[in-house]
Steps between C-alpha positions, in 0.01 A plus 500: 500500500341715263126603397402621167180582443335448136238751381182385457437408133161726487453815577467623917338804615758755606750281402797746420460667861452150657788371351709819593375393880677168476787631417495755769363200743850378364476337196808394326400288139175590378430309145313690288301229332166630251502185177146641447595868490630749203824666522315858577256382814891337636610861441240649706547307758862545518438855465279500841808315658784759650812455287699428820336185498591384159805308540316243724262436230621225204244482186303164374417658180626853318895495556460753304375786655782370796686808405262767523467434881862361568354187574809237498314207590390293226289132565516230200127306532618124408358553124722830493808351588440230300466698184836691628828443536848531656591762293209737572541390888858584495462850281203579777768417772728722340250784541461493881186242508417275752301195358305277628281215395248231541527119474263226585737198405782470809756344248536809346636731755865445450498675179358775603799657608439801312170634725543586832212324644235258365126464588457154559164344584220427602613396808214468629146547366428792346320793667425699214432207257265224605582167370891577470653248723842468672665211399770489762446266775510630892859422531605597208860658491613742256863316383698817445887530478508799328505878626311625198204534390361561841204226502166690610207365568173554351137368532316437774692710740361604835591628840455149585727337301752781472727249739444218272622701195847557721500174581504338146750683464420803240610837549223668506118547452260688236156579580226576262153343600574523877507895463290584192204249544369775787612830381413684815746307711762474246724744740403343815610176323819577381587648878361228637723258226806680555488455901456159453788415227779307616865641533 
């Protein structure tokens, strides 16, 4: 299975060093995910990130600064790739990119083909967002024929349910609240999340 783990959406003490740790801690995906930020403060934080690093990161926002840092990862928010198209998927396919996506509406994963993997969720309630609430039921089954996208779970995603997530079915886990909402232990966390994912 894999784990991605999504940046926190506001700004973290240290956060270009502690996100350097993760991937040393061995981090493969790390989403770099700022709606709130400006194109420059995404800079700086990329710049405080060592450039080995930089093709496990994929963008929310500012493809374009992608290839200033060689960054070939490239996420479509559901509003994004709803304002896109095939065409501009295929041309960014053409170029090297790996894309990914999110959906919230199961229906629409077959034709998704183009991304590699999708954020689907929540899954279960939110950890970062009170109020957002899974809508899957405890047994629910992810009903996937396909090999792509990948299917990865997001929201709500702890050590503890890290065997559920497998179990549904998806093929892999993102974390955001479960490592951000406590800065300080994000590391610990993340070690602590990757002993515990499932094969």
């Amino acid at each position: 299975m894999e784990l991605i783990v999504i940046s926190n959406p506001a700004a973290v003490a240290d956060e270009s060093s502690l996100i350097n740790k993760l991937f040393i801690a061995g981090l493969k995906y790390f989403h770099l995910r700022k709606p709130e930020s400006d194109v420059q403060t995404v800079k700086k934080l990329l710049n405080g990130i060592a450039p080995r690093f930089y093709e496990r990161i994929a963008l929310h926002q500012f493809h374009e600064i992608a290839a200033d840092y060689g960054i070939k990862r490239l996420h479509y928010t559901e509003r994004a790739r709803e304002a896109s198209n095939t065409i501009q998927w295929q041309s960014k396919l053409d170029d090297g990119f790996t894309l990914s996506t999110s959906a919230h509406d199961i229906s629409g994963l077959p034709g998704l083909t183009p991304f590699d993997y999708v954020f689907y969720g929540p899954v279960f309630d939110s950890v970062s967002k009170p109020g957002y609430q899974s809508k899957l039921g405890p047994d629910f089954k992810l009903d996937k024929t396909n090999i792509k996208p990948m299917v990865i779970a997001l929201g709500g995603v702890k050590i503890a349910n890290l065997a559920n997530v497998k179990a549904m079915g998806f093929d892999g886990a993102a974390v955001l609240g479960t490592l951000w909402n406590e800065p300080d232990e994000a590391l610990e966390r993340f070690k602590q999340l990757k002993e515990n994912l499932p094969a």
